[in-house]
N, C-alpha and C positions, 0 to 999 in steps of 0.2 A: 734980285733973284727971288727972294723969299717973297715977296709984295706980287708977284704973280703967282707966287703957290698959293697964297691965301685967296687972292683972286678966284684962282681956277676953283677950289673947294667952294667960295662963295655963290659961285655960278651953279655948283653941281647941284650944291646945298638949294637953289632955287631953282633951279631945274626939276629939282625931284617933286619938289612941293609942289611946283605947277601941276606934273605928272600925278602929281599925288587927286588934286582937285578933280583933276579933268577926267579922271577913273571915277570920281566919289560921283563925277556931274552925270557921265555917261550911266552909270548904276542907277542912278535912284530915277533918269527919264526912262530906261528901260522898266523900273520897278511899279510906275505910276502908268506905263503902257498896257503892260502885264494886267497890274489891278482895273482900269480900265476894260480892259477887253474880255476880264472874269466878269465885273461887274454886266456887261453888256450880253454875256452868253447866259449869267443867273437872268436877267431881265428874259432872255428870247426863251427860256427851259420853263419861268412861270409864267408867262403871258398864254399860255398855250393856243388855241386857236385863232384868237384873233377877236373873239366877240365876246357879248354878255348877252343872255337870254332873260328876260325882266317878266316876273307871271304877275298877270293881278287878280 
């Protein structure tokens, strides 16, 4: 009887830490999309018109 309690804790015990990853994995693709998609909106705010005018 005790040999499945410790079991079921075992399980939980690695269940959670799975759970625990799978948060950490889903956070930081979201945080590198985020920073992505800042970086791409500073890139389109300075590029302004689209050309360069060259005098000589």
């Amino acid at each position: 009887m005790e040999q499945k309690s410790e079991t079921n804790q075992e399980n939980r015990a690695l269940s959670k830490a799975y759970d625990h990853v799978l948060r950490q994995k889903r956070m930081n693709e979201s945080l590198i999309k985020w920073s992505l998609n800042y970086s791409d909106l500073l890139k389109a705010n300075d590029s302004g018109m689209g050309f360069t005018l060259y005098l000589l």
